[in-house]
C-alpha positions as CSV (number, residue, x, y, z in Angstrom):
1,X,-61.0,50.0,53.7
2,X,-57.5,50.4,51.8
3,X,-57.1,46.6,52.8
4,X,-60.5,45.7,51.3
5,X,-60.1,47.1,47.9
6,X,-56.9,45.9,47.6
7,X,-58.4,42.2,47.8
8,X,-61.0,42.8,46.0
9,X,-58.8,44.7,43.1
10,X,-56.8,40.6,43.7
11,X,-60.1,39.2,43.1
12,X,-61.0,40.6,39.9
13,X,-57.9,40.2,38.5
14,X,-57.8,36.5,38.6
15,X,-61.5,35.9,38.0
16,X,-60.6,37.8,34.7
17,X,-57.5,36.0,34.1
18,X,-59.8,32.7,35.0
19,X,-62.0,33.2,32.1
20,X,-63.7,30.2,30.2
21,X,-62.8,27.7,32.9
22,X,-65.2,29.5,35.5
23,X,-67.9,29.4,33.0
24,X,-67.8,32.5,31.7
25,X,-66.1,32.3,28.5
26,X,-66.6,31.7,25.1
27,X,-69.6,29.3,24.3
28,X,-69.5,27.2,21.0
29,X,-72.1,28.2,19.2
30,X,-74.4,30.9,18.2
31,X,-76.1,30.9,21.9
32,X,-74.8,31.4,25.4
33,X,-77.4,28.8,27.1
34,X,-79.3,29.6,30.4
35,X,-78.5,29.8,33.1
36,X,-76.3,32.2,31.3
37,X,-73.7,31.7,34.5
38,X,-73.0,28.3,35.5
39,X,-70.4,28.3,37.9
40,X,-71.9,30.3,40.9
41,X,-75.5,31.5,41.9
42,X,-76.6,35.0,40.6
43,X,-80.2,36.5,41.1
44,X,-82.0,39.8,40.9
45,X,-80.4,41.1,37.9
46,X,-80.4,44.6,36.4
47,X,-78.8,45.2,33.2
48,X,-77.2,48.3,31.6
49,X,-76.2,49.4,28.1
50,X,-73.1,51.2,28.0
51,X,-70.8,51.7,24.8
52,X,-72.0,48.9,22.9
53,X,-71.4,46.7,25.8
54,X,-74.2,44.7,28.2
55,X,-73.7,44.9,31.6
56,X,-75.7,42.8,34.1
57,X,-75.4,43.4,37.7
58,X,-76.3,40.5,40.2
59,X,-77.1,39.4,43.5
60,X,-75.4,36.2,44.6
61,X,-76.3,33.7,46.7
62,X,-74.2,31.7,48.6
63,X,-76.7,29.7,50.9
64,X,-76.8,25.8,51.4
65,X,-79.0,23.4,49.9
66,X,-80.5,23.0,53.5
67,X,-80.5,26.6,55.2
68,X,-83.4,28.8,54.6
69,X,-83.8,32.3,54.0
70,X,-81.5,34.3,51.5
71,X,-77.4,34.4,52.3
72,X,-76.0,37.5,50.8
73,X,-73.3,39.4,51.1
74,X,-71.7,40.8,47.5
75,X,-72.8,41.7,44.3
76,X,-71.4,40.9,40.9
77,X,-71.2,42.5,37.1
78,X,-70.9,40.2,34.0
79,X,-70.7,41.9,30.5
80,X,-71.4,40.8,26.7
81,X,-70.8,42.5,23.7
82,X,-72.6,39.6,21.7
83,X,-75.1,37.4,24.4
84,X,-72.7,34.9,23.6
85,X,-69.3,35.8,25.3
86,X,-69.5,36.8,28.9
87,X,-66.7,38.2,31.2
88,X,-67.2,38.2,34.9
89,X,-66.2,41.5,36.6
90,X,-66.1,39.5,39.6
91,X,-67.4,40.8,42.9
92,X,-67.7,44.9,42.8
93,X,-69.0,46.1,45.8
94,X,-69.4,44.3,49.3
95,X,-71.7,44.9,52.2
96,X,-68.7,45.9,54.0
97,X,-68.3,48.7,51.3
98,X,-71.1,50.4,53.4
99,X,-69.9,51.3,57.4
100,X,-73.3,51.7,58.0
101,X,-74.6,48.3,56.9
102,X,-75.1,45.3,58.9
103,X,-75.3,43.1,55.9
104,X,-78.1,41.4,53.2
105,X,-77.0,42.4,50.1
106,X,-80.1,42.3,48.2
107,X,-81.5,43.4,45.0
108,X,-80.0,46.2,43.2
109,X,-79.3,48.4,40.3
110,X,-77.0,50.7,38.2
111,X,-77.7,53.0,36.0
112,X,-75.6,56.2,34.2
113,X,-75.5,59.6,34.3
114,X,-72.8,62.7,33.3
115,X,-70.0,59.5,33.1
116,X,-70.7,58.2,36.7
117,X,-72.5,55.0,37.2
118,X,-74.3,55.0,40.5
119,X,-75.6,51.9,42.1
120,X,-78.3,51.7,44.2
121,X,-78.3,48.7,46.7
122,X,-80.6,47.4,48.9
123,X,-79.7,46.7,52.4
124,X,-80.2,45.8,55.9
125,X,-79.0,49.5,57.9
126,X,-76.9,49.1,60.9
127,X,-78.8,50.9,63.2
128,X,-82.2,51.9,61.8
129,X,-84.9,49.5,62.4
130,X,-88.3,50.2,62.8
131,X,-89.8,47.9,60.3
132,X,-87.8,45.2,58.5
133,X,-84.6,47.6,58.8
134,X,-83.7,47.5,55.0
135,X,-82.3,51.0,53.5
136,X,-81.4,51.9,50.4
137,X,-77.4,53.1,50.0
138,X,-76.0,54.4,46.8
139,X,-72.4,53.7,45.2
140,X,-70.4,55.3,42.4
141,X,-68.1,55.3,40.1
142,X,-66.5,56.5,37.0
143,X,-66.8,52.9,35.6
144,X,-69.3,50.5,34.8
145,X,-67.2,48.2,36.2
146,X,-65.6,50.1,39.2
147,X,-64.1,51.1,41.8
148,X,-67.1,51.3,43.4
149,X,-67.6,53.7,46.5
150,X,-70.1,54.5,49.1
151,X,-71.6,57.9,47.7
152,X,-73.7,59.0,51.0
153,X,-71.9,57.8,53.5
154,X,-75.2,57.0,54.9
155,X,-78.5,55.8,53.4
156,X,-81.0,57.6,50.8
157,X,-84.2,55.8,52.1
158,X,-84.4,54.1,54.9
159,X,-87.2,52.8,58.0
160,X,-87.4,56.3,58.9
161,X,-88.2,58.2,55.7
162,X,-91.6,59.5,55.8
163,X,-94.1,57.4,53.5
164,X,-91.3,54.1,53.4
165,X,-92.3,50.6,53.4
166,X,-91.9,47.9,56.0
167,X,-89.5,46.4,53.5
168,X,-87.6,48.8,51.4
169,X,-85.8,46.2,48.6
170,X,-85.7,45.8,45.1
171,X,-84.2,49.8,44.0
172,X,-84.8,50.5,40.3
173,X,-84.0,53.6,38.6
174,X,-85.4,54.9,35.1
175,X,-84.3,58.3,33.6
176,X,-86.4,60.2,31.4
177,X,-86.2,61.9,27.9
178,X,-86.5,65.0,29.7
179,X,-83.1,64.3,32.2
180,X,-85.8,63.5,35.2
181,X,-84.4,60.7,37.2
182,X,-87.2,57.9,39.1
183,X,-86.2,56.2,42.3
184,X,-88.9,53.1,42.7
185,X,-88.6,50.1,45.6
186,X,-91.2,47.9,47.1
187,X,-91.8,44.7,48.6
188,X,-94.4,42.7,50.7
189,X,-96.8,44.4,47.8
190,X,-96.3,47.6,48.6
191,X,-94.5,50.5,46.8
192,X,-92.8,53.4,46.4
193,X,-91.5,55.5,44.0
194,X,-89.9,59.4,44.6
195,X,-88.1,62.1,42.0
196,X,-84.1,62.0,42.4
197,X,-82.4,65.4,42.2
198,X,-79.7,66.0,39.4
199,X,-76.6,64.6,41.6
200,X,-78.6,61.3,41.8
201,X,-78.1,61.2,45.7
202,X,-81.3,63.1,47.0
203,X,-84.7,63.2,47.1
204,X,-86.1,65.7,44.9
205,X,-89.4,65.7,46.6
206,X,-92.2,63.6,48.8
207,X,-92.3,59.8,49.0
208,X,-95.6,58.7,46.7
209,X,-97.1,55.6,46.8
210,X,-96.7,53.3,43.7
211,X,-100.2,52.2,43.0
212,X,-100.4,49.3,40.0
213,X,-102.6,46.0,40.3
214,X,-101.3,43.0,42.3
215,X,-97.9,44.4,42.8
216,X,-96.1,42.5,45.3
217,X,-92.3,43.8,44.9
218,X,-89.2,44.3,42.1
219,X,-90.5,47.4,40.3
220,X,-88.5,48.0,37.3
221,X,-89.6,50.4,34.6
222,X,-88.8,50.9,31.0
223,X,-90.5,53.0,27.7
224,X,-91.0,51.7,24.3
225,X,-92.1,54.5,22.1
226,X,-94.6,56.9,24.1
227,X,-95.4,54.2,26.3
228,X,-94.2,53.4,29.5
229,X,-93.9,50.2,31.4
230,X,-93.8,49.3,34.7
231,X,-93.2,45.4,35.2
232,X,-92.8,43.9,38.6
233,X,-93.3,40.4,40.6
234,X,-97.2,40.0,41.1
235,X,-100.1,38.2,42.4
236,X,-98.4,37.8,45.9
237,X,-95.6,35.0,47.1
238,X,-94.8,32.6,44.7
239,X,-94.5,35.5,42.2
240,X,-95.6,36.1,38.8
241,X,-94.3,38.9,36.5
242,X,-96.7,41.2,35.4
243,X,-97.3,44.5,34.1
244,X,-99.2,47.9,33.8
245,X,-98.4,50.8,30.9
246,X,-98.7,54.6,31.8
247,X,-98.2,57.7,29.5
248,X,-96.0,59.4,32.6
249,X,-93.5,58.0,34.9
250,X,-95.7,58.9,37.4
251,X,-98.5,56.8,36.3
252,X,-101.7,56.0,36.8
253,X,-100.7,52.4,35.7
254,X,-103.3,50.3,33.4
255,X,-103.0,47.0,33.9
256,X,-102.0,45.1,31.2
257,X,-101.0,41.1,32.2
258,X,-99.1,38.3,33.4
259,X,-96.1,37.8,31.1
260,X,-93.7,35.5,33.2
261,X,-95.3,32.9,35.3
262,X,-94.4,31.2,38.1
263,X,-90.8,29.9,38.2
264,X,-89.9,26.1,39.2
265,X,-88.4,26.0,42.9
266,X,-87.9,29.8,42.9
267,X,-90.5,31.8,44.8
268,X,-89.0,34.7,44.0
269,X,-89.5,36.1,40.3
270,X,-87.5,39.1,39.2
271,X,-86.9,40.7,36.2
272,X,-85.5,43.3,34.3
273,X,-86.3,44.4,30.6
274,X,-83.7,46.0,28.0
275,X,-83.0,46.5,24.5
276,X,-79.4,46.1,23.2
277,X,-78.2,46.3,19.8
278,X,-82.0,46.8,18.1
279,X,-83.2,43.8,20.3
280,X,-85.5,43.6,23.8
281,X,-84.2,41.2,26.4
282,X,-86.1,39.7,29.0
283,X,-83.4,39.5,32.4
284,X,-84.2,37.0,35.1
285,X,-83.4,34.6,37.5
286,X,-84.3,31.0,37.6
287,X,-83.4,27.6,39.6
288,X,-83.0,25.9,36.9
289,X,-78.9,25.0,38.1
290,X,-79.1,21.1,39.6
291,X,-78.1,22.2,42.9
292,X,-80.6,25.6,42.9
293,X,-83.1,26.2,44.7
294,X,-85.9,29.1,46.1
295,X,-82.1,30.4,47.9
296,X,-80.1,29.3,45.0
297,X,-81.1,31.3,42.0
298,X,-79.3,31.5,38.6
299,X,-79.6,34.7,35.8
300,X,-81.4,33.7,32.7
301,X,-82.0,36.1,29.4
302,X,-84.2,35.5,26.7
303,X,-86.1,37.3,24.2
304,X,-89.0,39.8,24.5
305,X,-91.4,40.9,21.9
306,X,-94.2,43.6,21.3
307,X,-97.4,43.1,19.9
308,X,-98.8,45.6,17.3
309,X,-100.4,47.6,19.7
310,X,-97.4,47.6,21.9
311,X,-98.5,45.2,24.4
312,X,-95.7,42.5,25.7
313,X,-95.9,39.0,24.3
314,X,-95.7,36.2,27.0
315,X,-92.3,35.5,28.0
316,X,-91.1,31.7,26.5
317,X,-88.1,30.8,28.4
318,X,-85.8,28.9,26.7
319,X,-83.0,26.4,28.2
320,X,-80.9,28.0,24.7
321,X,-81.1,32.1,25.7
322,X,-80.7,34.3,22.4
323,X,-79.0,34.1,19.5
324,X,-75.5,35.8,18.7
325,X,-75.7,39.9,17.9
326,X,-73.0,41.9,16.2
């Protein structure tokens, strides 16, 4: 494990030293362009707000053009202070970060609390395996951008927790006004969504289903005002985002709409929403890169906007992504 970090310590060192010629530097310009990464494949992102800095955490895909299902095996931070600029953390946690992992380094997501960033992975266990065999493992670390560490030694949900899902992907966590952390996963449209204790490495609680109109997987939610919003991929496989609002975390959701239709040549549609610097952002992934594909995928921001009565405007997605913020 020594051995490991080390490398990967190597690794992020140079892909910081690398800068603009990987793609990742400075853009001329007032806006970064999407995809907003150019020089690899990045999907299933989950962004974070932390000391005036935006930090979005990615899959990455590293599958042929010919191969199908998804290749996965690391996950990656990039981080703007303007939407313009992006550095690239480089890889930050590894499937092999996790003993008890046999691989499939799926959706994920980080979020902060007390001054440790935990992130919440999904992937395939080692050794459990009654349904699908995905778990959900937690890392952390006193960084937003690492050292990253398994936190359990083991898995917080996996085939064997009472009330999982045949596929248990797609982790999202939201923390509440009150300090009451949400855990919420699903996939294959079913969900699931459970109270996390203080040290953000239990279960404070059952396993309750996550009940919201034609959700199909990637639950992410968010609150504007009084309102809460639970987005996700919908209406089955090809995906659509939509969305339901709630006056709890708990629910019950009211539908609301489609606001991100189906993607070109990705199947998959996932999102994430976030407001930095007095804007909303809309985070996704795309295939919009020549060689992309459904296994290919490619992060994408753009902007996203309330109507008066607080419902979401339809996502446009732009080839530019946003303008410049200070």
């Amino acid at each position: 494990m020594i051995r490991k970090t080390l490398q990967r310590s190597a690794v992020v060192g140079a892909l910081a030293l690398a800068g603009a010629s990987m793609g990742i530097g400075e853009v001329a310009g007032k806006t970064r362009g999407n995809p907003i990464v150019t020089d690899m494949f990045t999907a299933d992102p989950a962004p974070l707000v932390h000391d005036d800095t935006l930090y979005i955490y990615t899959g990455h895909d590293i599958q042929n053009e010919t191969d199908r299902f998804f290749k996965m095996q690391d996950w990656y931070c990039f981080s703007t202070e303007n939407m313009v600029d992006y550095k690239n953390h480089g890889p930050l946690l590894t499937v092999e970060d996790f003993e008890w992992a046999s691989g499939d380094a799926f959706a994920s997501h980080v979020t902060e609390r007390d001054g440790k960033f935990y992130w919440y992975v999904s992937i395939r266990h080692g050794s459990i395996r009654v349904n699908e065999g995905f778990s959900i493992g937690v890392a952390v670390s006193d960084s937003p951008t690492g050292p990253f560490k398994d936190a359990i030694g083991g898995a917080l949900i996996t085939d064997e927790t009472p009330n999982s899902i045949v596929l248990n992907i797609d982790p999202a966590v939201f923390i509440d006004d009150d300090g009451q952390a949400y855990l919420y996963w699903g996939s294959w449209s079913d969900a699931r969504w459970v109270k996390l204790k203080d040290n953000m490495l239990e279960l404070d609680g059952e396993v309750q289903n996550l009940d919201a109109k034609n959700i199909f997987e990637a639950p992410w939610v968010h609150k504007y005002k009084d309102t809460y919003y639970l987005s996700y991929a919908g209406s089955g496989y090809p995906s659509k985002i939509e969305y339901s609002t709630s006056d709890s975390p708990m629910g019950p959701w009211e539908y609301k709409g489609v606001i991100n239709g189906l993607m070109p040549r990705s199947e998959t549609n996932h999102q994430a929403i976030i407001e930095f610097k007095g804007n909303w952002y809309f985070v996704y992934h795309s295939s919009a890169l020549p060689t992309g594909g459904v296994y290919r995928r490619s992060v994408c921001v753009d902007k996203l906007e309330y109507n008066e009565d607080g419902t979401i405007k339809p996502i446009i997605r732009t080839t530019t992504s946003v303008p410049r913020v200070d």
